[in-house]
Structures are given as C-alpha cells and as structure tokens.
N, C-alpha and C positions, 0 to 999 in steps of 0.2 A: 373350575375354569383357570384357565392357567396365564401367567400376565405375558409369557414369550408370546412371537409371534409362529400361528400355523403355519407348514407346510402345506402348499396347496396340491401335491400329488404326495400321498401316502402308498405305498405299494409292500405286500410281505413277497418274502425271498421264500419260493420252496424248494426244499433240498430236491435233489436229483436222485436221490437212491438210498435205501434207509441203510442205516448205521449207526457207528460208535463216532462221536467227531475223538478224531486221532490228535490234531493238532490245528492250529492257526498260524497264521503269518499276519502278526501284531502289527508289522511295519506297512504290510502293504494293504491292511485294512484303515491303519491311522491316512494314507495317502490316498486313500476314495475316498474319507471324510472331508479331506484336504481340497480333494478335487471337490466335493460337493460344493465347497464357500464355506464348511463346519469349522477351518482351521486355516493362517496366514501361510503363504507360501514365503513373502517378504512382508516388512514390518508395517509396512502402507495399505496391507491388503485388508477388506476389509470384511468382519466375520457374521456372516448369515444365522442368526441364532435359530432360525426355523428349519435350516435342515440337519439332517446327519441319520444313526440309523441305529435301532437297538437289536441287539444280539441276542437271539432266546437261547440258545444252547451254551455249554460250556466243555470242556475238555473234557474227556470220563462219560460223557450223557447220551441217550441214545435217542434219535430223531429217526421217524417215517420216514419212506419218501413220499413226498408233495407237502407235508408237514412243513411251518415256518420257520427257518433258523435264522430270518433276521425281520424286523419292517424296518425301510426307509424311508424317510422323510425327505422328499425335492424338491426343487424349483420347477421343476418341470421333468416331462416325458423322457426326452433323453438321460439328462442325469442322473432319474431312478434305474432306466434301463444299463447304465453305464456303473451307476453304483451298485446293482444286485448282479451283474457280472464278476464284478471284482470279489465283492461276499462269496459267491459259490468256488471263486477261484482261490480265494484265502483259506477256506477250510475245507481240511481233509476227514471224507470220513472211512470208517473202515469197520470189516466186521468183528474184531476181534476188540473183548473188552478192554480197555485201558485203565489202568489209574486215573482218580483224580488229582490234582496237582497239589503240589504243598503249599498251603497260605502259610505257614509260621515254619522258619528256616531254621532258626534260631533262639534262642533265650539270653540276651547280654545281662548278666548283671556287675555289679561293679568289681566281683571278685574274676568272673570269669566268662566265655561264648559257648554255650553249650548246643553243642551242633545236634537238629534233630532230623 
C-alpha cells in the first residue's frame, strides 16, 4: 500500500507498430508530465503527486505493437488521453537494432578523465 495518493484513471499506452525504440524526446515527455499537474510550470503551481506516467521501454529495446510502452496515471479522461498522445509522439520506434545508451561516460579520478 502505498502512502501517495491514487490516480483515479490509470490507462497503458500501446505502441502503434512493433520495433526497436530509436530515441526519445526527454524534453517533450518531461512537458506532458508538466501538463499532467506531475510538475510546476511557475513556482505557485501546485504538484499532483498522483499522476504522471511510467515508461516500460528504453532506448536499444524492442516492443510489439499494442504492447505497453508507457502506463499513465490522471486525473481524468482527457488528460490520460492527452498524456498518451504526447508518449506515442515522444518516442521513436524503428526496425533496425540500436545500441543501448551509455550510463558511465567517464571515470574521473584525481590524476585524471578517462573517457569511455
């Protein structure tokens, strides 16, 4: 049980055609969050801890189509419908395999950056 409060519309996002996801657009997924009430647009605004939305796939991974690659959590009917538009429009998939992305860039130690 969890002590935040529910989303009272829960909806999964199905891909549109199976693939490889190619990429994201980090920026205009964090601004459907935004729009949800998940984040401030100004410093008065005030943050809805019950919606927002989880990402099942990642860059390099391959999804079905009708397969989930996101659920969102909303306030309501439109907003999921508004938030899993923006999801399908944020990520790109495609058929050719990708890499997966680099988590560790680098190695700093105090002698020197060792680029990986």
């Amino acid at each position: 049980v969890t002590r935040l409060p529910q989303a009272p519309v829960v909806q999964d996002v199905p891909a549109a055609s199976s693939g490889y996801v190619h990429c994201m657009d980090t920026v205009a997924l964090g601004n459907a969050a935004q729009a949800m009430g998940a984040g401030r647009r100004v410093k008065t605004d005030v943050i809805d801890p019950s919606v927002g939305f989880v990402l099942h796939r990642r860059i390099g991974q391959w999804v079905e189509a009708g397969e989930a690659i996101a659920t969102v959590y909303a306030r309501d009917e439109a907003s999921a419908r508004e938030a899993s538009t923006a999801i399908r429009r944020c990520i790109v998939l495609g058929a050719e395999k990708v890499p997966p992305c680099k988590l560790i860039h680098a190695i700093v130690t105090n002698d020197e950056v060792e680029r990986l």
